[in-house]
Backbone and ligand atoms as CSV (ligand in chain L), in Angstrom:
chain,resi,resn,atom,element,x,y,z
A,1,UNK,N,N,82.326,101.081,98.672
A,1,UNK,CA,C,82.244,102.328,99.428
A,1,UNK,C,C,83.249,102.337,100.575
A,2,UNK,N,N,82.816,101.519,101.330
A,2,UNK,CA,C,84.325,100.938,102.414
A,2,UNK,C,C,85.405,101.386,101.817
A,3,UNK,N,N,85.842,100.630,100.867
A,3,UNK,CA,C,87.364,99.985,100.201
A,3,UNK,C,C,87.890,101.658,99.748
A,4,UNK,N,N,86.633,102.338,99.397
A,4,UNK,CA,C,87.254,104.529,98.447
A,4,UNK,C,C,87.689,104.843,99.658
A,5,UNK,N,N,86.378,104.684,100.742
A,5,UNK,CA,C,86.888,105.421,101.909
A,5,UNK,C,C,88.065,105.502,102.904
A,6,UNK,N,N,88.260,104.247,102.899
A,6,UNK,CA,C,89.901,103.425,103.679
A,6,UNK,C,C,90.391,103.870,102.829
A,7,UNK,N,N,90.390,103.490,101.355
A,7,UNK,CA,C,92.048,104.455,100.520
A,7,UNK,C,C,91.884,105.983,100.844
A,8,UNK,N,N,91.180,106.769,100.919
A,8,UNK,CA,C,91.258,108.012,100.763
A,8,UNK,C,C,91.508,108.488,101.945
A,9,UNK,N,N,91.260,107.962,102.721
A,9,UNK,CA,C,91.837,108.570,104.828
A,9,UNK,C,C,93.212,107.886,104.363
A,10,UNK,N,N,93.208,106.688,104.315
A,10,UNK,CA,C,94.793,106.470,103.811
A,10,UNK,C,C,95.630,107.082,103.447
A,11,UNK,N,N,95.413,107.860,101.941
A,11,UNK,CA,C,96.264,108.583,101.532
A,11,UNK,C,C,96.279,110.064,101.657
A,12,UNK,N,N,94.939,110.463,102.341
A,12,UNK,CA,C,94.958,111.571,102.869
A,12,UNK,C,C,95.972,111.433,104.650
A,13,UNK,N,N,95.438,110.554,105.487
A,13,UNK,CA,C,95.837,110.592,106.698
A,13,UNK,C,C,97.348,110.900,106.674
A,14,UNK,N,N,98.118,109.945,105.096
A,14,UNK,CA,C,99.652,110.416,105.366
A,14,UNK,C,C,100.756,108.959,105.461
A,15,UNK,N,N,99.631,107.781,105.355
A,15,UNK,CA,C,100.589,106.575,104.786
A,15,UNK,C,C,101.223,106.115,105.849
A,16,UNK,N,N,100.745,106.213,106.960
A,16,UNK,CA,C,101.790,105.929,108.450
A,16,UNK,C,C,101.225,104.572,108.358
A,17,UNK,N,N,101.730,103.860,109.381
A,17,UNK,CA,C,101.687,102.149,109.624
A,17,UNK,C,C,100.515,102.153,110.220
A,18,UNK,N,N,100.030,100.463,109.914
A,18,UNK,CA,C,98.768,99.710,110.507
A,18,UNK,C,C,98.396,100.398,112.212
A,19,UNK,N,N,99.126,100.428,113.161
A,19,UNK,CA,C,98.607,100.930,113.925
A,19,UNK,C,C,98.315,102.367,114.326
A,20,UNK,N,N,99.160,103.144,113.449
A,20,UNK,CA,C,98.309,104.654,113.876
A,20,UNK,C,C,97.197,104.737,113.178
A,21,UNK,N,N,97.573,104.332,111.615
A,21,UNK,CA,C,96.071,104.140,111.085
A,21,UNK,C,C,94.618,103.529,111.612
A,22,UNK,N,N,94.738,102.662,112.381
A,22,UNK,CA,C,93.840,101.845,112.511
A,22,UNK,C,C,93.183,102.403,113.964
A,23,UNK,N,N,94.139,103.483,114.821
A,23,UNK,CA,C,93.945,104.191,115.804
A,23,UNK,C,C,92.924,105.607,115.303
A,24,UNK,N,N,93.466,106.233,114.367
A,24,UNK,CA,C,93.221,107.136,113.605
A,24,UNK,C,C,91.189,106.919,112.408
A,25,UNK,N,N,91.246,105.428,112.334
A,25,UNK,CA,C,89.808,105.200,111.414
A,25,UNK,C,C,89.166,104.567,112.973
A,26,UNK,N,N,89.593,104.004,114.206
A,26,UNK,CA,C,88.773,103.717,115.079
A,26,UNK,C,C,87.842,104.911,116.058
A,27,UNK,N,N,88.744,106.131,115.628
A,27,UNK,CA,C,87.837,107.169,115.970
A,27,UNK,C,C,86.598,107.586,115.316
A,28,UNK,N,N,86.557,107.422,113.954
A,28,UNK,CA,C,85.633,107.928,113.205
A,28,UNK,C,C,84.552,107.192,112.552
A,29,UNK,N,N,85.241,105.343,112.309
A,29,UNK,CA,C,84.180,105.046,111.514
A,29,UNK,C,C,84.463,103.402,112.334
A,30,UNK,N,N,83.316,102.668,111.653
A,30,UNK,CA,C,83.279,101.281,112.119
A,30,UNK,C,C,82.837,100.426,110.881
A,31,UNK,N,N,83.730,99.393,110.847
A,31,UNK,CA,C,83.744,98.709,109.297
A,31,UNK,C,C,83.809,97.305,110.135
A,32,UNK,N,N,83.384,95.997,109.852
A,32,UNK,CA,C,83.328,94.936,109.733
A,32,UNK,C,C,84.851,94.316,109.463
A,33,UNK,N,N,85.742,93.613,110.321
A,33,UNK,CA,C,87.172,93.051,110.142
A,33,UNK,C,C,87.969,94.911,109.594
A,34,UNK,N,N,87.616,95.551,110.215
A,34,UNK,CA,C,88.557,96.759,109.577
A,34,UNK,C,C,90.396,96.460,109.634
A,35,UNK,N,N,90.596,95.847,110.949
A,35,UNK,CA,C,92.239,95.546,111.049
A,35,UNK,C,C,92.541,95.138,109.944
A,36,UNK,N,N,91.611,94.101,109.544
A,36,UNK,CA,C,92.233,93.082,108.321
A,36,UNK,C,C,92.484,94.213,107.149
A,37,UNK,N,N,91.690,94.401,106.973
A,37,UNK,CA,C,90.822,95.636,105.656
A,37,UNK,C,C,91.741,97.227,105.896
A,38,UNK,N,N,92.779,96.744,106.426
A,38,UNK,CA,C,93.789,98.011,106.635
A,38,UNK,C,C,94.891,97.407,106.590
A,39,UNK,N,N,95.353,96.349,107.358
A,39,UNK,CA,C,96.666,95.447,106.874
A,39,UNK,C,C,96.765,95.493,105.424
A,40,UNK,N,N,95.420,94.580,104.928
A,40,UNK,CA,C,95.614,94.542,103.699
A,40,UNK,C,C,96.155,95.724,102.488
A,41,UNK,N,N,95.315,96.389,102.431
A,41,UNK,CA,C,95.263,98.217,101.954
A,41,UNK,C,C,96.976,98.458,102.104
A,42,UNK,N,N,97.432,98.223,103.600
A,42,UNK,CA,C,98.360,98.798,103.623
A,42,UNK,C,C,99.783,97.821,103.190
A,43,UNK,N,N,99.942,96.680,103.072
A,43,UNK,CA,C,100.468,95.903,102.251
A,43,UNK,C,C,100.575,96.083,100.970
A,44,UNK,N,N,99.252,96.634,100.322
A,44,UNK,CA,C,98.864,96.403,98.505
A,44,UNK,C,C,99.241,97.979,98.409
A,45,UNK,N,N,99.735,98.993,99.463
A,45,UNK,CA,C,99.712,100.497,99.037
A,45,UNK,C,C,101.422,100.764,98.488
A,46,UNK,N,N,101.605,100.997,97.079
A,46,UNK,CA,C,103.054,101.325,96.962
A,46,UNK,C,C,103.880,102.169,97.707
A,47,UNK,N,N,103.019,103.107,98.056
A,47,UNK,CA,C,103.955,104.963,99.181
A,47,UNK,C,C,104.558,103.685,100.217
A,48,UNK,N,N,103.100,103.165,100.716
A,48,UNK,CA,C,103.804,102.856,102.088
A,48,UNK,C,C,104.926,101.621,102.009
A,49,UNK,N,N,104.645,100.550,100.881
A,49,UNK,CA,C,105.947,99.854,100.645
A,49,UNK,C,C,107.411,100.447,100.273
A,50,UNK,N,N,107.469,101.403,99.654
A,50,UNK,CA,C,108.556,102.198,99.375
A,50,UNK,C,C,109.018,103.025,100.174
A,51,UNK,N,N,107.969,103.218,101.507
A,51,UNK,CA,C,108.968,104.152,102.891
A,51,UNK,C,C,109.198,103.326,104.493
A,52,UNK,N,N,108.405,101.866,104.081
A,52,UNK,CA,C,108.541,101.420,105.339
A,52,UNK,C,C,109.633,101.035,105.829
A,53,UNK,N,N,110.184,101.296,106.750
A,53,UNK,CA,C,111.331,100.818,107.794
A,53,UNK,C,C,112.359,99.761,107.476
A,54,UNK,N,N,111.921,98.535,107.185
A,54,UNK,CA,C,112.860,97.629,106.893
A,54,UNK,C,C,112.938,97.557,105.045
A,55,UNK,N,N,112.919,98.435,104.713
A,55,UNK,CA,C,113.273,98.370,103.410
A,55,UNK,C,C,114.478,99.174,103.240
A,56,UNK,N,N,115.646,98.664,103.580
A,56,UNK,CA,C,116.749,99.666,104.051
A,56,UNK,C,C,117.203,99.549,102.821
A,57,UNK,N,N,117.411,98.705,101.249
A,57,UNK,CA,C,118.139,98.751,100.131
A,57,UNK,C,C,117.912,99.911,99.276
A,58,UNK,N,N,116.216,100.343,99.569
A,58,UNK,CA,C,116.462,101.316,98.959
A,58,UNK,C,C,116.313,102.568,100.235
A,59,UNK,N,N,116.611,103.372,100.051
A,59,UNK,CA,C,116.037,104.890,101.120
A,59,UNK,C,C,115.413,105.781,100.393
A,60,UNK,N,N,113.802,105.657,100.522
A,60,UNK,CA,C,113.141,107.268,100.424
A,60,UNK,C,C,113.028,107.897,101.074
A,61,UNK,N,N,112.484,109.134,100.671
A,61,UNK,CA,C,112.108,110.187,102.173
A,61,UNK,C,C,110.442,110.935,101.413
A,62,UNK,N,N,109.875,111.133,102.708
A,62,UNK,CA,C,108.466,111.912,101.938
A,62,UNK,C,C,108.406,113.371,101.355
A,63,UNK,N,N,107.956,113.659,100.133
A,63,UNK,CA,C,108.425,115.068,100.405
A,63,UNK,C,C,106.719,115.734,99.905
A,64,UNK,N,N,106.646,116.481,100.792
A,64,UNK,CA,C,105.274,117.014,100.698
A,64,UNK,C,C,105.008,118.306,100.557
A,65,UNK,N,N,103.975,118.122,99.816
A,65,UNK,CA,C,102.803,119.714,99.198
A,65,UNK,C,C,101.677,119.752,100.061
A,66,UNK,N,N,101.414,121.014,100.329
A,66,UNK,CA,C,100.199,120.954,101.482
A,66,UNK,C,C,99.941,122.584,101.054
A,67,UNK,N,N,98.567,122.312,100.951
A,67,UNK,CA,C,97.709,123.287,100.461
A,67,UNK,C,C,97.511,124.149,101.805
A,68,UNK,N,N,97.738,125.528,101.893
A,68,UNK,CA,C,97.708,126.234,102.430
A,68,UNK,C,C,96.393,126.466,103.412
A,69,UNK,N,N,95.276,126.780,102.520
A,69,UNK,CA,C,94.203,126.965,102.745
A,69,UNK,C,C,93.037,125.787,103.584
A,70,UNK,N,N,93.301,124.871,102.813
A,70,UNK,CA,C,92.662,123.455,103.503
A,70,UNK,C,C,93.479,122.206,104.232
A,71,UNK,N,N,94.788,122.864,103.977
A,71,UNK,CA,C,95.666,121.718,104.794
A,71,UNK,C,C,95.840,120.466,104.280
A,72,UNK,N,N,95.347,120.374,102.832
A,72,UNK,CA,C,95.383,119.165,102.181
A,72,UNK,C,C,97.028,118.768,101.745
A,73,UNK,N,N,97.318,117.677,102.535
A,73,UNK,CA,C,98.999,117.150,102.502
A,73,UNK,C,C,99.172,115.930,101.418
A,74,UNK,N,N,99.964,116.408,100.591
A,74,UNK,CA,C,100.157,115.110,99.429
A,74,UNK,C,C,101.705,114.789,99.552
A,75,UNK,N,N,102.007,113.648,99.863
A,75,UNK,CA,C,102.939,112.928,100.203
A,75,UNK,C,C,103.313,112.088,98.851
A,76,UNK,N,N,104.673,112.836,98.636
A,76,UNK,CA,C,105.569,111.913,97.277
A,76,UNK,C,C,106.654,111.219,97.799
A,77,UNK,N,N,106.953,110.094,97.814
A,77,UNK,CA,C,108.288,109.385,98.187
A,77,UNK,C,C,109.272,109.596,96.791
A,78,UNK,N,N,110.301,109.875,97.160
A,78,UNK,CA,C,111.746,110.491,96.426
A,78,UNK,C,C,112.650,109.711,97.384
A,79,UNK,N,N,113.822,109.970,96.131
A,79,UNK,CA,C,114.993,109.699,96.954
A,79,UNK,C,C,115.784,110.696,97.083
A,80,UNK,N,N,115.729,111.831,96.477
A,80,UNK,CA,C,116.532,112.933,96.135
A,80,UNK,C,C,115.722,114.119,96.087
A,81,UNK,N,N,115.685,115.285,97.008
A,81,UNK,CA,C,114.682,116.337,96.759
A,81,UNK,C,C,115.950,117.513,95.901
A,82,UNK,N,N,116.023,116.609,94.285
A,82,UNK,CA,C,116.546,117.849,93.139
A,82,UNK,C,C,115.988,118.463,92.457
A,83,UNK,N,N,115.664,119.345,91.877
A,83,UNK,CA,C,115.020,119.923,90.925
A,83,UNK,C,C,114.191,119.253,89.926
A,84,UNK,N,N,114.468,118.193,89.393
A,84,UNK,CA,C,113.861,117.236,88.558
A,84,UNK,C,C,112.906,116.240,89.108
A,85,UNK,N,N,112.910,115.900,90.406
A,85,UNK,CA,C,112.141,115.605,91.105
A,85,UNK,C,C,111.164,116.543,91.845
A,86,UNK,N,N,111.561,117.634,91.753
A,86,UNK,CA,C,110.361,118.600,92.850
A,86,UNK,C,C,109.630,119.246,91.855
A,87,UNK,N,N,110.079,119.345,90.521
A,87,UNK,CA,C,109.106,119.584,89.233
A,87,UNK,C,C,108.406,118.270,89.054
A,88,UNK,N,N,108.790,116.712,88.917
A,88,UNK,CA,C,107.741,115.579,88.561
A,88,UNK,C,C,106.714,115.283,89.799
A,89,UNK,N,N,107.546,115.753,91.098
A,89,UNK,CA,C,105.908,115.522,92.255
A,89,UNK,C,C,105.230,116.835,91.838
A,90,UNK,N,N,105.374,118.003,91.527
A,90,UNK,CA,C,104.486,119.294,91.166
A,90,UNK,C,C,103.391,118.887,90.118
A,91,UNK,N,N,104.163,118.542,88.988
A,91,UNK,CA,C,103.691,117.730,87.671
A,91,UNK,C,C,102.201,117.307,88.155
A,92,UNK,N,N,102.392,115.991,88.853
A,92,UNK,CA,C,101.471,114.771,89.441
A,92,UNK,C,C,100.548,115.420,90.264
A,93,UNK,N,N,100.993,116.687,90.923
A,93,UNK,CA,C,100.208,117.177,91.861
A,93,UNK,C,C,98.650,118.089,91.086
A,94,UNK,N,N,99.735,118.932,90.265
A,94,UNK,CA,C,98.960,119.581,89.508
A,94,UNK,C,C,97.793,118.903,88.847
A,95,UNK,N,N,98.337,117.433,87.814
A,95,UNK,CA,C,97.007,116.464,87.084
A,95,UNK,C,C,96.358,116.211,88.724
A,96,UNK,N,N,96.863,115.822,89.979
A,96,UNK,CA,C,95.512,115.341,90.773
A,96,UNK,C,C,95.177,116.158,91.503
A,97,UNK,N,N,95.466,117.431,91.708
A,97,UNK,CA,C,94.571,118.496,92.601
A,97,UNK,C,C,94.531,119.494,92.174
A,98,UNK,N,N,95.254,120.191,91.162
A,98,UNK,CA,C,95.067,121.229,90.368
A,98,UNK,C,C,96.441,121.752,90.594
A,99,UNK,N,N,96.135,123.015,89.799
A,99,UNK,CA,C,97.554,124.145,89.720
A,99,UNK,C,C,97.403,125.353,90.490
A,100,UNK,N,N,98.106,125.524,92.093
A,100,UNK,CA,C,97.607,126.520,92.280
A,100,UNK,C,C,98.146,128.431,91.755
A,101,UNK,N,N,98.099,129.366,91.755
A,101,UNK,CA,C,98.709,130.391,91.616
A,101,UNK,C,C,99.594,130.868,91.969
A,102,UNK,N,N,99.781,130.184,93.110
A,102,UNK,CA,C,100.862,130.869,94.073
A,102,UNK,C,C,101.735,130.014,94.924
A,103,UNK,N,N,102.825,129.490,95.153
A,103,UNK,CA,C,103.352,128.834,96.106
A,103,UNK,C,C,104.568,129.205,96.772
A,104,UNK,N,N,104.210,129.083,97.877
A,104,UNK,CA,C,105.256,129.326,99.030
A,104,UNK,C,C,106.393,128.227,99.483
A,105,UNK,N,N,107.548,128.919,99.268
A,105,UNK,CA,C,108.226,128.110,99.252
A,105,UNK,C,C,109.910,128.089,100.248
A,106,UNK,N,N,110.606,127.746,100.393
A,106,UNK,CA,C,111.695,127.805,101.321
A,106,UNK,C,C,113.127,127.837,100.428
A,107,UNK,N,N,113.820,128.408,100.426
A,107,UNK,CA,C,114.976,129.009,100.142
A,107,UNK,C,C,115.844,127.689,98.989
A,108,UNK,N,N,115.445,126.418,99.246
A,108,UNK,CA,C,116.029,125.265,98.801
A,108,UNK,C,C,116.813,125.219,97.447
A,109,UNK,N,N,117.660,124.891,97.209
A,109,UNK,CA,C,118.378,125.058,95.824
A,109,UNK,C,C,117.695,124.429,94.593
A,110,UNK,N,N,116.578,123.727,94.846
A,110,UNK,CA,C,116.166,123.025,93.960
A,110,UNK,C,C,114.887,124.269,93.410
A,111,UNK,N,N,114.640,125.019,94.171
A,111,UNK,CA,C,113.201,125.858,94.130
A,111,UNK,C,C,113.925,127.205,93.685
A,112,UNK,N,N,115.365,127.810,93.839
A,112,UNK,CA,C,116.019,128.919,92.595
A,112,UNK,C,C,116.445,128.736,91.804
A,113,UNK,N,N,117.054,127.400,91.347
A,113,UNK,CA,C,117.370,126.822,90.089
A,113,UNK,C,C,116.647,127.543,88.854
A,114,UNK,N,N,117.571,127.794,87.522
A,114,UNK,CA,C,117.056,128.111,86.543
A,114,UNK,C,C,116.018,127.323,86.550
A,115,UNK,N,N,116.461,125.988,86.069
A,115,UNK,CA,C,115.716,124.568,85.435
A,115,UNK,C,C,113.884,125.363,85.884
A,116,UNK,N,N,114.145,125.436,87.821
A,116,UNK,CA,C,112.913,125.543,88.372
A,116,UNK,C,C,112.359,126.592,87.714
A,117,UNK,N,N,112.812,128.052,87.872
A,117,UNK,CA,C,112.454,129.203,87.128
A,117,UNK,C,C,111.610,128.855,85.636
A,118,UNK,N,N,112.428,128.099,85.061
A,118,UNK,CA,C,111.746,128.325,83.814
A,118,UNK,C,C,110.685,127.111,83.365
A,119,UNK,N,N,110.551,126.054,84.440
A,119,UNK,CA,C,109.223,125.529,85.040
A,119,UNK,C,C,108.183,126.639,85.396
A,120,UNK,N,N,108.264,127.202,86.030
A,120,UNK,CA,C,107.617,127.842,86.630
A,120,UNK,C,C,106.544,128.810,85.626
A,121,UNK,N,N,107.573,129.674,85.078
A,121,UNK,CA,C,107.150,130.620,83.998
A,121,UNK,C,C,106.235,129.713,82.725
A,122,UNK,N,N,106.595,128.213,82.395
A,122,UNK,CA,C,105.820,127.426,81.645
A,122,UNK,C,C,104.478,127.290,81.751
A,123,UNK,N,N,104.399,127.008,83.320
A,123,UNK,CA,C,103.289,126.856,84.053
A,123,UNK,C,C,102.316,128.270,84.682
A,124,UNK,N,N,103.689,129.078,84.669
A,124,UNK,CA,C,102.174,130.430,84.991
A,124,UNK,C,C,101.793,130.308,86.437
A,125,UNK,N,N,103.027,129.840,87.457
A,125,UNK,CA,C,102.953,130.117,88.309
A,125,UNK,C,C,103.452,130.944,89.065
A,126,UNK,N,N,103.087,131.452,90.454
A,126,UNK,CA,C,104.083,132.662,91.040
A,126,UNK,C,C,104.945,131.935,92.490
A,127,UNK,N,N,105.933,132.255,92.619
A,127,UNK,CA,C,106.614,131.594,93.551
A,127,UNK,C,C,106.851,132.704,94.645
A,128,UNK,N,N,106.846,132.509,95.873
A,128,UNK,CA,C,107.220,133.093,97.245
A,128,UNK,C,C,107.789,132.647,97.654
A,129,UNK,N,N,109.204,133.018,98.217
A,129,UNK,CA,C,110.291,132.287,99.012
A,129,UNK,C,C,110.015,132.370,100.572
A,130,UNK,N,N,109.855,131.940,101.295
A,130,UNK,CA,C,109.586,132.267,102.395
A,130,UNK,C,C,111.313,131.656,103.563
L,1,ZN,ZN,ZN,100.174,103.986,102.003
């Protein structure tokens, strides 16, 4: 029960390092060795190995979906925000939180792209440029 709950503030909170996290679960809950039980978590978590700081060989960046309505933020590490990538984090998003109807979106070349367009129309979604 511990171990769902630490992953899920985890990957809900947004994948930041041991100490905001551990600032961030000391407000709300109290667990037995929690430092440890968050080092750990956050060692064994791939997002956060693939964006932390001294991993300079490779460079990701986060690129995130956030549900309008509930503010729910899903964080994909990329290296490239192209079209082929902003359709496979959509993809992933869709199997783990659903498909929504409508998305708002920002002018980006990857989001007027045919490629995207005719994603889109596959899926039966409606796009807003904002
Ligand atoms: Zn993480």
């Amino acid at each position: 029960m511990e171990d769902e709950l630490e992953w899920y503030a985890h990957t809900g909170y947004g994948h930041f390092g041991i100490k905001k996290y551990m600032s961030y679960m000391n407000k709300f809950y109290y667990f037995k060795k929690l430092g440890h039980k968050i080092a750990s978590l956050i060692r064994t978590c791939e997002t956060c190995q693939k964006v932390k700081e001294n991993n300079t060989h490779v460079k990701y960046r986060m690129y995130p979906i956030i549900q309008c309505w509930s503010k729910y933020v899903k964080l994909f590490p990329i290296k490239r925000a192209n079209t082929w990538t902003v359709i496979h984090c959509l993809q992933q998003y869709f199997l783990e939180v659903g498909k929504p109807k409508l998305f708002l979106m920002d002018n980006g070349p990857q989001f007027v792209s045919n490629k995207f367009r005719e994603f889109q129309a596959w899926e039966g979604i409606r796009q807003v440029l904002i």
